[in-house]
ZADO-1210 file (C-alpha; in nm, 4 decimals, padded with zeros to 6 digits):
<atoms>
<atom x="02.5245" y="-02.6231" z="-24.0496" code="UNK" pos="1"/>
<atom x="02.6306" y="-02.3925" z="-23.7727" code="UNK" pos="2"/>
<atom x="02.7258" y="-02.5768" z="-23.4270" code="UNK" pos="3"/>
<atom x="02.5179" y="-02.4313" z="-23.1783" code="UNK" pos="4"/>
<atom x="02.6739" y="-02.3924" z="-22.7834" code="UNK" pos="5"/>
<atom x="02.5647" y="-02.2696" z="-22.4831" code="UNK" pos="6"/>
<atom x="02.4168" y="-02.3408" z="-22.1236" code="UNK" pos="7"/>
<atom x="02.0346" y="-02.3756" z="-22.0601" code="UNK" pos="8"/>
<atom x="02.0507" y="-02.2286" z="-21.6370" code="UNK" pos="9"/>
<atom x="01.7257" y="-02.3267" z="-21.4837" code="UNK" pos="10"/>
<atom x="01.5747" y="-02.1016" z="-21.2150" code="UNK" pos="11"/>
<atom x="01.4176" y="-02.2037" z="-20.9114" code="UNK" pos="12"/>
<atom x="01.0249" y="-02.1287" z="-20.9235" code="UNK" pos="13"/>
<atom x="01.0205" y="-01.9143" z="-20.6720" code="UNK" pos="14"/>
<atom x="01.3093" y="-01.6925" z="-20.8620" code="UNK" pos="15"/>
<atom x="01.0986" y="-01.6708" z="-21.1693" code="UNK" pos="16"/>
<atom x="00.8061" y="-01.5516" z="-20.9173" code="UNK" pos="17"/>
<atom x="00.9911" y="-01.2864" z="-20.7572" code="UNK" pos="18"/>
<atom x="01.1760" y="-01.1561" z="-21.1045" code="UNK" pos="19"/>
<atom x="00.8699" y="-01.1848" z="-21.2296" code="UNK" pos="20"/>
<atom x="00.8206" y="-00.9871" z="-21.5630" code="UNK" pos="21"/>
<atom x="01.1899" y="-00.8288" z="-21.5587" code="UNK" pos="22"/>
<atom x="01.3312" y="-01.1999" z="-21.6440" code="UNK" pos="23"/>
<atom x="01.0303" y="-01.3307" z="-21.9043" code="UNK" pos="24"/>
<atom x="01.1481" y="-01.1871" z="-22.2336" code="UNK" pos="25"/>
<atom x="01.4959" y="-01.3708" z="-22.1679" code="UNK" pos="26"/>
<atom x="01.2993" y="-01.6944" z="-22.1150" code="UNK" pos="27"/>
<atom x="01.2296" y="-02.0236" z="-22.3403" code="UNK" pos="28"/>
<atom x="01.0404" y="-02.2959" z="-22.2886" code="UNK" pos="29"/>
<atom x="01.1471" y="-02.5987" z="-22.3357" code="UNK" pos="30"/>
<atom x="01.1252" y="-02.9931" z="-22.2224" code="UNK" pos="31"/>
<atom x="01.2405" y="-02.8936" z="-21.9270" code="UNK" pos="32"/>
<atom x="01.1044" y="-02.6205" z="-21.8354" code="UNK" pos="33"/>
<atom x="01.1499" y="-02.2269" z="-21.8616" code="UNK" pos="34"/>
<atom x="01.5522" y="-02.1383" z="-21.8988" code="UNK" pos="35"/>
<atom x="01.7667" y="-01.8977" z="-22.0224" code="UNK" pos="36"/>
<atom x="02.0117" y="-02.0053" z="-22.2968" code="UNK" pos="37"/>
<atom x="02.3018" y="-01.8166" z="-22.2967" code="UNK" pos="38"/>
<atom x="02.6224" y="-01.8325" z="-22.4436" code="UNK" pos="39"/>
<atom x="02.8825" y="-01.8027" z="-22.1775" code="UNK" pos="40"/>
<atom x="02.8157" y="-01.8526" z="-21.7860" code="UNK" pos="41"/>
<atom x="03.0463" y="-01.7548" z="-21.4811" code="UNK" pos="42"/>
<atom x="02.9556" y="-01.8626" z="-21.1775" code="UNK" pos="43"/>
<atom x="03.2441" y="-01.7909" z="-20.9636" code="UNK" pos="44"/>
<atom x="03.0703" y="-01.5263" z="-20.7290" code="UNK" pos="45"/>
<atom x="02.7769" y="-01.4133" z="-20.5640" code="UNK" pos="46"/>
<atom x="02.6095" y="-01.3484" z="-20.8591" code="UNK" pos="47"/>
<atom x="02.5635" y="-01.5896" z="-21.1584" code="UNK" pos="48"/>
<atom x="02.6682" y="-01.3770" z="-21.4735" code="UNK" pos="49"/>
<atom x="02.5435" y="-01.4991" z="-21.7917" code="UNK" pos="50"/>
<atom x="02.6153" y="-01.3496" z="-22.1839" code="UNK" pos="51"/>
<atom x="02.3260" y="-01.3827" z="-22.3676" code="UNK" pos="52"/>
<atom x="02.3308" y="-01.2984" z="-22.7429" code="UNK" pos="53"/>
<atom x="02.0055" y="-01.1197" z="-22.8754" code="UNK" pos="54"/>
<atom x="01.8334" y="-00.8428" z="-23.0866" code="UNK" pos="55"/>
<atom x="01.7131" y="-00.5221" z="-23.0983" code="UNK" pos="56"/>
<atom x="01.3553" y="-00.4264" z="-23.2201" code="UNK" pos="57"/>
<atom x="01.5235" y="-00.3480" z="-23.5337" code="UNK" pos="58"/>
<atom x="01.6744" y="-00.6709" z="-23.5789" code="UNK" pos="59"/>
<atom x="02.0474" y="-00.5488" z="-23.5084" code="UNK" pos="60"/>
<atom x="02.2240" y="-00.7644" z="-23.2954" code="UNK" pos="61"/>
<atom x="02.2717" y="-00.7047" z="-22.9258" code="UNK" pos="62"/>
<atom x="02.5535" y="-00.8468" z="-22.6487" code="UNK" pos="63"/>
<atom x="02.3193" y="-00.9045" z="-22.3144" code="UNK" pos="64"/>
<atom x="02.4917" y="-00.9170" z="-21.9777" code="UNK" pos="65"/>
<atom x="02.2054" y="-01.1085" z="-21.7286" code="UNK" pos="66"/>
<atom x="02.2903" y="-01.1475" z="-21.3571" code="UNK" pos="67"/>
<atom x="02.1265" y="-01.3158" z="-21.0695" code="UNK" pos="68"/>
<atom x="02.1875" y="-01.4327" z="-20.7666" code="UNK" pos="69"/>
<atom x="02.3694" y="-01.7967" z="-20.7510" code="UNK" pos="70"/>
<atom x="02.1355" y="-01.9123" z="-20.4751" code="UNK" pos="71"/>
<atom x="01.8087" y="-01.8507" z="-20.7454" code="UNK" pos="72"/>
<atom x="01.9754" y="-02.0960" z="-20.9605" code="UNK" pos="73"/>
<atom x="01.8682" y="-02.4619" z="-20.9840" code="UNK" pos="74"/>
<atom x="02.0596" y="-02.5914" z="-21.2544" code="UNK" pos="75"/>
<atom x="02.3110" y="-02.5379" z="-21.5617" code="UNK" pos="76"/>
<atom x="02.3403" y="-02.7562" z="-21.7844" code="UNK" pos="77"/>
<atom x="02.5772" y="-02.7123" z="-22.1032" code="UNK" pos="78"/>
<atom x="02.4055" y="-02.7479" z="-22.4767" code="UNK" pos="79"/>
<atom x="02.5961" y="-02.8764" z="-22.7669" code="UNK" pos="80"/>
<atom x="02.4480" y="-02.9403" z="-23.1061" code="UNK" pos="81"/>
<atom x="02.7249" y="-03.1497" z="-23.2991" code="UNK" pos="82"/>
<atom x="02.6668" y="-03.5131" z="-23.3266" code="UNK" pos="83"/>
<atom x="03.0468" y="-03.6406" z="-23.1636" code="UNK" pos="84"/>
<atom x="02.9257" y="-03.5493" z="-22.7807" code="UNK" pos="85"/>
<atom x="02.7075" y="-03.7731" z="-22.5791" code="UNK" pos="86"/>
<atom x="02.7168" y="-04.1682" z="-22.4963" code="UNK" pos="87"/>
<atom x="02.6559" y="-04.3288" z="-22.8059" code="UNK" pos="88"/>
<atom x="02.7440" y="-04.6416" z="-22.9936" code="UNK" pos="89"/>
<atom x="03.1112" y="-04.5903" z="-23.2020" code="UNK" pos="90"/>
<atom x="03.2328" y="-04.7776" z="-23.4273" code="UNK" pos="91"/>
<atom x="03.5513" y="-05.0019" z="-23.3555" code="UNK" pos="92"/>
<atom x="03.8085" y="-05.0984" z="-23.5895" code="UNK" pos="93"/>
<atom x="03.8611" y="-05.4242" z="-23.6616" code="UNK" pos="94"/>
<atom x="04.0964" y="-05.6066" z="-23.4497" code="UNK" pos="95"/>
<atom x="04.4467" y="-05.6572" z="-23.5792" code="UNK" pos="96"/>
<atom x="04.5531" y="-06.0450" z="-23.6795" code="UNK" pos="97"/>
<atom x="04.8717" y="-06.1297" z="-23.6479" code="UNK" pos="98"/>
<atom x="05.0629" y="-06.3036" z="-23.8992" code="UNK" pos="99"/>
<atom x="05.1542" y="-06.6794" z="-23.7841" code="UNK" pos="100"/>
<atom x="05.4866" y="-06.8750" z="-23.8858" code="UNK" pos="101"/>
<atom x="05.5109" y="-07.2340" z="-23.9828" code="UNK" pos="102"/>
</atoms>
């Protein structure tokens, strides 16, 4: 099974107003709410850039470059499908018993 990765950003509602039906076929729906999952995210200007892998009508495979303002963004959080990430119980080894001398 593939490991999926990524970042689900979360737009303000009044960004997904105003880009109205220029950002709804990058969309999904989830728990959540509407994001946009993406594969890569940069943050470190004015606008937020996110990589978005998708397809043509064709099927063929297609890099998308997506970029919006950091101020429309309400929240990034990173997505990670492997079981070892998160709080979860782990298992412990047994403690070690030292040997005792007469």
């Amino acid at each position: 099974m593939d490991e999926v990765r990524g970042y689900a950003v979360y737009l303000f509602d009044e960004a997904l107003q105003v880009l109205g039906e220029a950002i709804r076929p990058y969309l999904q729906d989830g728990p959540g709410g509407p994001h946009v999952f993406c594969r890569e995210v940069d943050a470190g200007g004015m606008l937020l850039n996110m990589q978005l892998d998708g397809r043509m009508a064709d099927g063929k495979p297609v890099a998308i470059e997506l970029m919006v303002p950091t101020g429309m963004v309400r929240m990034i959080v990173s997505a990670r499908s492997d079981g070892a990430f998160g709080f979860h119980p782990r298992s412990q080894a047994a403690p070690a018993v030292a040997a005792l001398d007469d």
